[in-house]
C-alpha positions as CSV (number, residue, x, y, z in Angstrom):
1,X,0.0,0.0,0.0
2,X,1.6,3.5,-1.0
3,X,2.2,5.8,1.8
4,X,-0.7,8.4,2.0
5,X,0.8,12.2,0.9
6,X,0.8,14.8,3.1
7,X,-2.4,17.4,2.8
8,X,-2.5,20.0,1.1
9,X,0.3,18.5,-1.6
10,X,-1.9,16.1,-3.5
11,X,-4.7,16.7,-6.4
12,X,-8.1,16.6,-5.3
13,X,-10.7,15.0,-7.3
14,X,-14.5,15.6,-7.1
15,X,-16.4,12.4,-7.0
16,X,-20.0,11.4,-6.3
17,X,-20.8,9.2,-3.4
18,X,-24.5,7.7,-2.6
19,X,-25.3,8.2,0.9
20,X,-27.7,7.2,3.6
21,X,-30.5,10.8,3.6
22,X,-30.7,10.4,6.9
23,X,-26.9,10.5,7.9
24,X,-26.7,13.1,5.4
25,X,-29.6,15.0,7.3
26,X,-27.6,14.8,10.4
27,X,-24.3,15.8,8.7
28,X,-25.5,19.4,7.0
29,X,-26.9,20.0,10.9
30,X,-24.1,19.4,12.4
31,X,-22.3,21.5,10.0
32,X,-19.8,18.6,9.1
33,X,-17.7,19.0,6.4
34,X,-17.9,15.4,4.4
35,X,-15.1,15.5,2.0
36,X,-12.9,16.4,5.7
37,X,-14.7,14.2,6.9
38,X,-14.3,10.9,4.6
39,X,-10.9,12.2,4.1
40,X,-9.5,11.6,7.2
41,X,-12.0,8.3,7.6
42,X,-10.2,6.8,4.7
43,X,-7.0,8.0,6.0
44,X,-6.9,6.6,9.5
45,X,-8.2,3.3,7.3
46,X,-5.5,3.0,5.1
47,X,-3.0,3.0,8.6
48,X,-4.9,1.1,9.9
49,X,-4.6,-1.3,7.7
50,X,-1.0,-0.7,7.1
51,X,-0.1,-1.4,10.4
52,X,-2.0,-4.6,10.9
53,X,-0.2,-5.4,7.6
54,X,3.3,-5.0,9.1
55,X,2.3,-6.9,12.4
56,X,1.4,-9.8,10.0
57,X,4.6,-9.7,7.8
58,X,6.6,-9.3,11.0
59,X,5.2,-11.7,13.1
60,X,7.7,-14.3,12.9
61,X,10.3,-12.1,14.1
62,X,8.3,-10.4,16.9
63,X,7.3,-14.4,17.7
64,X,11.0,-15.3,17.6
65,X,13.0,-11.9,19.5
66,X,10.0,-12.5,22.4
67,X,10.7,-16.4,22.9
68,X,14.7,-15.2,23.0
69,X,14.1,-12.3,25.7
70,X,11.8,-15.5,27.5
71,X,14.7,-18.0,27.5
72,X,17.4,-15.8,28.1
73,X,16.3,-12.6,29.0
74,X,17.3,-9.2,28.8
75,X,21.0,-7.9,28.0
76,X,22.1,-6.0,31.0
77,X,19.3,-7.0,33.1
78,X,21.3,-7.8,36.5
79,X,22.5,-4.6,36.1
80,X,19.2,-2.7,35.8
81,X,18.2,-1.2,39.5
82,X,14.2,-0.8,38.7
């Protein structure tokens, strides 16, 4: 997944989206700006989804380093004082 670009240097494109009336109804009273709004939905989405992404991809490793600090432990740890 490409990295999302920073606002305000990327195109915008007008598009048409169907939507429930009475959400809509709600929206325009509340004063909600819905291009903002699905914006920074689709945003936190792609992260999201990023993230959970990496954690899959990575899990082998993250499995593997935790059973190592399990067996042995930490580096250094008899020398912590907390």
């Amino acid at each position: 997944m490409e990295r999302a670009p920073e606002e305000g240097k990327v195109k915008k494109k007008a598009t048409n989206l169907s939507i429930r009336e009475d959400l809509l109804g709600i929206a325009r009273q509340d004063g909600l700006n819905l291009s903002n709004l699905l914006e920074s939905a689709l945003i936190d989405y792609c992260r999201r989804k990023k993230e959970a992404q990496w954690l899959e991809e990575n899990q082998p490793g993250i499995t593997a380093y935790n059973e190592r600090i399990d067996g042995n432990g930490v580096f250094g740890a008899k020398y912590r004082r907390f």
